[in-house]
C-alpha positions in Angstrom: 29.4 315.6 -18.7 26.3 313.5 -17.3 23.1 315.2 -16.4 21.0 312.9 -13.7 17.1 313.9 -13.1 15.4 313.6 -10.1 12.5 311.6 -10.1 9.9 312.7 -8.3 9.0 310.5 -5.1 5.7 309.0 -6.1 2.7 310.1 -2.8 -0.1 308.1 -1.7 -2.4 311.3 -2.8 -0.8 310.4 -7.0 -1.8 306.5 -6.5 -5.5 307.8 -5.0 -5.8 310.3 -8.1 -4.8 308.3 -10.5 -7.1 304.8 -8.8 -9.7 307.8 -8.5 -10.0 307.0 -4.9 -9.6 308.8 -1.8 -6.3 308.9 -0.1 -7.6 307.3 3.0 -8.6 303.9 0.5 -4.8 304.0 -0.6 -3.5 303.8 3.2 -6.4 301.3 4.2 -5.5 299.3 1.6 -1.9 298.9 2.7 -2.0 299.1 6.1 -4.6 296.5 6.3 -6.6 298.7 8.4 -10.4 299.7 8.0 -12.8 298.6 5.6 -12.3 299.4 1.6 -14.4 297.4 -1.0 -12.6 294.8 -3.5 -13.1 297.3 -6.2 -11.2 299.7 -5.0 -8.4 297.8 -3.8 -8.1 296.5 -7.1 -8.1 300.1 -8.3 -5.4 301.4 -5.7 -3.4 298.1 -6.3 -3.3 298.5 -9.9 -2.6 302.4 -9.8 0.5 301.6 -7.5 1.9 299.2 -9.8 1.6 301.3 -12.4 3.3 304.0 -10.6 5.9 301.9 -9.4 5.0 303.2 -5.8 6.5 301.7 -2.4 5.5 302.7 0.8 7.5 304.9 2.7 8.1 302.8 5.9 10.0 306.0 7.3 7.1 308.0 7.3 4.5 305.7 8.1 7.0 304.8 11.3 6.9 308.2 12.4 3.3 308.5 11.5 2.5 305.5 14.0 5.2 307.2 16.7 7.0 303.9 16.9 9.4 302.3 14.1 9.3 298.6 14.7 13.1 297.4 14.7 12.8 296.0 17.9 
């Protein structure tokens, strides 16, 4: 018998606690939108990778009300 474990999806809010920054720097950073200083995109971009996280282009679609397949 095989036992599988569920990973937990990895947020936005666990890359902002663990870069110490706020959860708004994590979604400036990759939405390319606003202002966030070149420390703290290094921060958020380092926590990510760490983390392994990917943005969820499902919820940041219905987030913006619009998906972009057209």
């Amino acid at each position: 018998m095989t036992t599988t474990t569920k990973q937990k999806n990895i947020t936005a809010q666990d890359v902002a606690d663990l870069a110490g920054v706020s959860r708004a720097a994590v979604s400036r950073t990759f939405s390319n939108r606003g202002s966030v200083s070149k420390e703290a995109r290094a921060k958020v971009l380092k926590a990510a990778k760490a983390l392994n996280y990917q943005v969820n282009v499902l919820a940041q679609s219905l987030n913006r009300q619009r998906s972009d397949l057209v």
